[in-house]
Each structure stands twice: as C-alpha cells, then as structure tokens.
C-alpha positions in Angstrom: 0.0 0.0 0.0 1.3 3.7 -0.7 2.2 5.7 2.3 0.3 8.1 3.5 1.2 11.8 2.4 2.7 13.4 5.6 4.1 17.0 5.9 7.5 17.2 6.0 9.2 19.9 8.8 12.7 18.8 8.3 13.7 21.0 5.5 12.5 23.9 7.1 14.0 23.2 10.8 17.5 22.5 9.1 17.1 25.4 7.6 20.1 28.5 8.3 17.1 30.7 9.4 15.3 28.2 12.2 17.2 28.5 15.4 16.8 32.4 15.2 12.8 32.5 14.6 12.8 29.6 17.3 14.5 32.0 20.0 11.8 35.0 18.6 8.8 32.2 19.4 10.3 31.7 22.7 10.6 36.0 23.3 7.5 36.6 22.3 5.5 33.9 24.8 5.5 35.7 27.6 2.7 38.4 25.6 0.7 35.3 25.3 -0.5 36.0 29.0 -1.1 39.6 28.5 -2.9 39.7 25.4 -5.7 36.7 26.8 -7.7 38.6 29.3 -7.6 41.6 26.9 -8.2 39.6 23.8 -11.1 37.6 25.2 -12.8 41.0 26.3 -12.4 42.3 23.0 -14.1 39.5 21.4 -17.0 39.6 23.4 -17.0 43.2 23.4 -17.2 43.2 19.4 -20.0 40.7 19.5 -21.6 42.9 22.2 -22.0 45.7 20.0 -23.9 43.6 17.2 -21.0 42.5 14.9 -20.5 38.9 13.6 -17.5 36.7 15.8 -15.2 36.9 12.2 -15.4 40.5 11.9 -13.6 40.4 15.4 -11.0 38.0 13.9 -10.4 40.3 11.0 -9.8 43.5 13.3 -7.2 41.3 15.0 -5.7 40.5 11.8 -5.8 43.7 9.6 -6.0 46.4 12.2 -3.9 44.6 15.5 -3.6 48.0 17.4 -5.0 47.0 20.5 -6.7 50.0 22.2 -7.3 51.2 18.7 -8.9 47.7 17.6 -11.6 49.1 20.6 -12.1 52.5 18.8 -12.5 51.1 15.3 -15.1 48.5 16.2 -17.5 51.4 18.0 -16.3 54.0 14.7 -17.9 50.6 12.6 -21.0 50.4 14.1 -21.4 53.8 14.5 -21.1 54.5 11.2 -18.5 57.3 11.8 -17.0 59.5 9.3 -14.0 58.2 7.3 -11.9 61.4 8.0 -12.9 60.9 11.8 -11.7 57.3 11.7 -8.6 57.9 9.7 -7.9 61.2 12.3 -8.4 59.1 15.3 -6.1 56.2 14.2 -3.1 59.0 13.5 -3.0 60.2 16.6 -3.7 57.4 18.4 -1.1 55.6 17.1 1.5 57.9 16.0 3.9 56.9 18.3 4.6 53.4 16.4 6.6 55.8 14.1 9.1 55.9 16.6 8.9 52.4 17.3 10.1 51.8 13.2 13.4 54.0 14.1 14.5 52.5 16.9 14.1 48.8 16.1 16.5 47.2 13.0 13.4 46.4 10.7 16.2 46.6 7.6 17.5 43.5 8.9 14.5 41.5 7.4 15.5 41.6 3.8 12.2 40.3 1.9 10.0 43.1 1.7 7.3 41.6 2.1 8.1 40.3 5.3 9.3 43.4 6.2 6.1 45.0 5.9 4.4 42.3 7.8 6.9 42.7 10.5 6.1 46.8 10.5 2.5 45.9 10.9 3.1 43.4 13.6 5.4 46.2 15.6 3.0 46.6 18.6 3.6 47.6 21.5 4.3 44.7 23.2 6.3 42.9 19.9 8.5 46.8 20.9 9.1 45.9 24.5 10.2 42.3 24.0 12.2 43.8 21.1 13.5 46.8 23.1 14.7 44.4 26.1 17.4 42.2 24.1 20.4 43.9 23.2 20.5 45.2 19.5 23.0 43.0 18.3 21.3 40.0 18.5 17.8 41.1 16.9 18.4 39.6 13.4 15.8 39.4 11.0 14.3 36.0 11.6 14.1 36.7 15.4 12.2 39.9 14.6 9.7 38.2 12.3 9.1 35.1 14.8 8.3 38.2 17.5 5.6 39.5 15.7 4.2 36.9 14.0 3.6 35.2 17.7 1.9 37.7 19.4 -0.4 38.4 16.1 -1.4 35.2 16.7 -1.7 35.5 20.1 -4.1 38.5 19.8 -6.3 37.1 16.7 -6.5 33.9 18.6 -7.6 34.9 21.9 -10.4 37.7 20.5 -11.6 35.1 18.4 -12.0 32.7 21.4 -13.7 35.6 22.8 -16.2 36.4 20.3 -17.2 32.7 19.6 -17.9 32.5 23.1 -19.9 35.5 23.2 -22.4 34.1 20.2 -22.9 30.9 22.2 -23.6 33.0 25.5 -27.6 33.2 26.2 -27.3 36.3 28.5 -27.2 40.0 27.0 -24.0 41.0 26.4 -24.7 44.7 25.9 -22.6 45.5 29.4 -19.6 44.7 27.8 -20.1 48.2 25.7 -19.0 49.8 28.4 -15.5 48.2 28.0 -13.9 50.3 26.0 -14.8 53.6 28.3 -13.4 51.5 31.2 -10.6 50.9 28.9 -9.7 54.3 28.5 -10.1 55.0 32.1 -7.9 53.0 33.5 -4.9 53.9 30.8 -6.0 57.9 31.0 -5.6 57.3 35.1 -2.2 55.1 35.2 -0.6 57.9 32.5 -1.5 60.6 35.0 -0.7 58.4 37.8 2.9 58.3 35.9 3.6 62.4 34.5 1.2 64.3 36.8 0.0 66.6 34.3 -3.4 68.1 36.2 -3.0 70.9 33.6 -3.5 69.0 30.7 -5.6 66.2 32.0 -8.0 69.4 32.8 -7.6 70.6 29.5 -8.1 67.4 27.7 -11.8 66.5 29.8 -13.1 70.4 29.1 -12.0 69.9 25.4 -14.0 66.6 25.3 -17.3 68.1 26.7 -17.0 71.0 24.4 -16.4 68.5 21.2 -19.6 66.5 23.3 -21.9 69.8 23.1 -20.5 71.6 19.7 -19.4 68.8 17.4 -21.7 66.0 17.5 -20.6 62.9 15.5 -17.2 65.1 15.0 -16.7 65.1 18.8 -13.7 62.9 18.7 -12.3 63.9 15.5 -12.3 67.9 16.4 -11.0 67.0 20.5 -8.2 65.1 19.4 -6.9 67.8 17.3 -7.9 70.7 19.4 -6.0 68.6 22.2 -2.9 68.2 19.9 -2.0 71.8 19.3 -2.6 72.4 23.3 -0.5 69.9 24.0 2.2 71.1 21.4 1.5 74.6 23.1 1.9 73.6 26.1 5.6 71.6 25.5 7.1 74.0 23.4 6.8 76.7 26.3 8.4 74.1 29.0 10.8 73.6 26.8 11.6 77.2 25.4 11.6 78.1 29.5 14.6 74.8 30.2 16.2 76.2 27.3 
C-alpha cells in the first residue's frame, strides 16, 4: 500500500534561518498572557455591540492596534466618518513611528516580510524587542516576535467572540469596555507624568467636542487637544532652554 502523504518539517527546521525564529517564538511567549484577558474581552465586546465573531477576527488581523482595535469597532457600528476614523487612528497611534526608528526592521531583507513585521510592531512585539540587546535582533528573530503575538491577539479575540455568540445572557454590558478601557490607561498615564493641567484641559475639550461637534466630537477634540499639547511643551521647553 502507498504511504500516506505526511508533511514534511525537516527541510525547514534544518534550515540557516530556524534556530533564530525559534528563539523569537520563545521572546515573544511571555505576551501570550497579557494579550488573553484583553483579547477575550475584546471579542465579546465586538459581538456585544452587534457585529458577527469573524469580523472580530479580521480586526485582530488587519487592524492589530490594541486599544485602537476598541475604537474602530464602536467608529464601525457607528457609522462614523471616514476622515474621523482615519484622524483618530493617526493620533492614536503615532507613536509606532518611533517604534520603526528604533528597532532594525532593515534586517528582514524580503520586503514583504518586512512590511508584515512593520505591521506586527506593537507595542508589546517593541518591548520584547527593546529588552534584548540590538546586536542580537536579526531578521528571523524579529519576524518570529511579531508573527507570535499576532497570533496570540487574533486567537484569543476570536475565542472571545465565539464564546460571546454561544452565551444566552445579554451581552450589551460589555459596551461599556472600551470607556473602562480608556479609564484605566488615561488614570495610570496621570498616575505616571502628573499633568493636572492637561488632564483638565483634555476632559473640558471633550465636553466642548460633546456639546459643539456631534458625530465630529472625537475627530475635532483630538486635534484641538494636539495643538494644546504642542502649546503647552514647546513653552516648558523654550523656558529649560
């Protein structure tokens, strides 16, 4: 009788490339445990507000931006404004640009891996990158980073949002996750800098965007929040200077 076909994994664990995308796998475990409670709650959070468990799944594999993953999924069923969507995700996420600078992406020579490994470059694929010494952060190791915790996060938000479907209980409590979200991270960052000032400023330019702006609210605050903040550090640093 003909053997059965079976896949073969020696070619590619011989491979020159392996042990360095095995030591990335092994880096980026650890986020494993930090993206599951998250993950799950974003799943059922998605479902929650009325969207289908695969439309969760694609979030976590085209958008993978964490607390902007919670934004885009209320802008979606909101219906909100392309220009407030695209706004929101700039600012919210401008400080990945920084992330590209400081970690060796040019060390992944296919560039289409390279652009996969740009997309994967969250926050969490930055600190496991940022805490092994430049040197050894080769192109394979980089990949294997972000190409873990991807999965992590698709996995676990998908686990989430199949659980929600099966759930007979209303799930419209969990719409109250991403304000809690934002809550805790707006309290720990003032926790951290203890900027009253601005923390002042940003709530007063909310309610006015709340009162003034309508569906533009967030669009309109972010920016007016932006040129304060800009304001506000150019001064400090004009006075140090």
């Amino acid at each position: 009788m003909p053997e059965s076909p079976h896949l073969d994994t020696s070619r590619w664990r011989d491979a020159a490339w392996w042990p360095e995308f095995r030591k990335g796998l092994a880096d980026g475990a650890p986020v494993f445990f930090a993206f599951l409670p998250l993950g799950l709650s974003f799943g059922m959070y998605g479902v929650a507000l009325g969207l289908e468990w695969w439309w969760v799944t694609l979030t976590g594999l085209i958008i993978f931006a964490g607390s902007m993953e919670f934004l885009a999924v209320g802008m979606l069923v909101a219906g909100a404004p392309i220009a407030s969507a695209a706004t929101t995700a700039l600012f919210v996420n401008s400080r990945h640009v920084f992330y590209g600078l400081s970690v060796p992406l040019e060390r992944i020579r296919n560039p289409i891996a390279r652009a996969y490994a740009i997309h994967a470059l969250t926050d969490e694929a930055y600190a496991v990158l940022g805490s092994k010494p430049r040197d050894e952060l080769t192109g394979p190791r980089m990949l294997a980073v972000g190409a873990s915790t991807h999965f992590y996060w698709t996995a676990s938000t998908t686990v989430g949002a199949l659980a929600a479907s099966l759930i007979p209980y209303d799930l419209s409590f969990m719409g109250f996750a991403m304000t809690a979200l934002f809550v805790v991270l707006t309290l720990e960052a003032l926790k951290q800098n203890r900027e009253i000032g601005l923390f002042g400023a940003a709530v007063l330019i909310g309610l006015l965007g709340n009162l003034l702006a309508g569906e533009l609210m967030l669009l309109l605050s972010l920016v007016v929040y932006f040129f304060v903040a800009l304001i506000v550090v150019s001064r400090r640093r004009g006075r140090v200077a």
